[in-house]
C-alpha positions as CSV (number, residue, x, y, z in Angstrom):
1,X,-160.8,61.8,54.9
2,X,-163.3,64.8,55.4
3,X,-163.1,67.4,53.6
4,X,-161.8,69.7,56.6
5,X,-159.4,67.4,57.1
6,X,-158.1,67.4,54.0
7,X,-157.7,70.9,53.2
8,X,-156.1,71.6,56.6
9,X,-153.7,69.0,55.5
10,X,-152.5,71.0,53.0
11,X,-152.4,73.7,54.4
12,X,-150.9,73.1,57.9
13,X,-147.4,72.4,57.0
14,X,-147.5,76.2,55.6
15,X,-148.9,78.0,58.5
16,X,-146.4,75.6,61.0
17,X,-143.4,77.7,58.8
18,X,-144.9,80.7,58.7
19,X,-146.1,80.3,62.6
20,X,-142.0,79.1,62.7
21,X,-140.9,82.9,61.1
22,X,-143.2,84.8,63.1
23,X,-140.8,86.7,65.1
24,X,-138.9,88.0,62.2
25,X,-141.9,89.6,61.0
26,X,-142.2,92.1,63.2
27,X,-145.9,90.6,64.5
28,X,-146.9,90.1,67.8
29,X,-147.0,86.9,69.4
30,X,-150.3,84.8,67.9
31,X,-153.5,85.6,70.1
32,X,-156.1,83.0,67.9
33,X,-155.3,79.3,66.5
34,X,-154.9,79.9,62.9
35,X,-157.2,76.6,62.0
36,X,-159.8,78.3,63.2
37,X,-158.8,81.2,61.5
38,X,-158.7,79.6,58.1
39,X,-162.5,77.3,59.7
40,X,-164.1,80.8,59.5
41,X,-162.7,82.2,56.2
42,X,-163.8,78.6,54.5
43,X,-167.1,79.0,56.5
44,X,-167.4,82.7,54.8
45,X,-166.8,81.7,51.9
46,X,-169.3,78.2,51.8
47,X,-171.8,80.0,53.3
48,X,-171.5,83.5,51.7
49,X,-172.6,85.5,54.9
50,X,-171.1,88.8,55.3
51,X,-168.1,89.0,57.6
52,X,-169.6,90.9,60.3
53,X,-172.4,88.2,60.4
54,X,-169.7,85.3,61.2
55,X,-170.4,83.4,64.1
56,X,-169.2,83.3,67.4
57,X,-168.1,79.9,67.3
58,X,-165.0,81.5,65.2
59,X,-162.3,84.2,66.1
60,X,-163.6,87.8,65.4
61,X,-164.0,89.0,62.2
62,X,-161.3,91.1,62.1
63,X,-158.9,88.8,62.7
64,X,-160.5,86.1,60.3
């Protein structure tokens, strides 16, 4: 399994119950796909770039 793959598999189950409580946290509804979400933190983090430098490829900044 890559290595994508792999940490998403952890992760995933987490964000689908989080993404389950979502209304009772006062938040609106979800605009980006959280794996790409976590994609450009784990990018950020690999590649060291500052967050304003992140690619386009990913959700904004802000909301990464």
């Amino acid at each position: 399994m890559r290595p994508v793959r792999a940490r998403w598999a952890l992760i995933e189950p987490v964000q689908a119950q989080w993404r389950a409580a979502w209304p009772g946290l006062g938040i609106s509804q979800p605009v980006h796909d959280l794996r790409e979400i976590v994609n450009g933190i784990l990018y950020v983090t690999r590649t060291g770039i500052a967050w304003d430098y992140l690619p386009h490829d990913f959700p904004p900044a802000k909301a990464v």
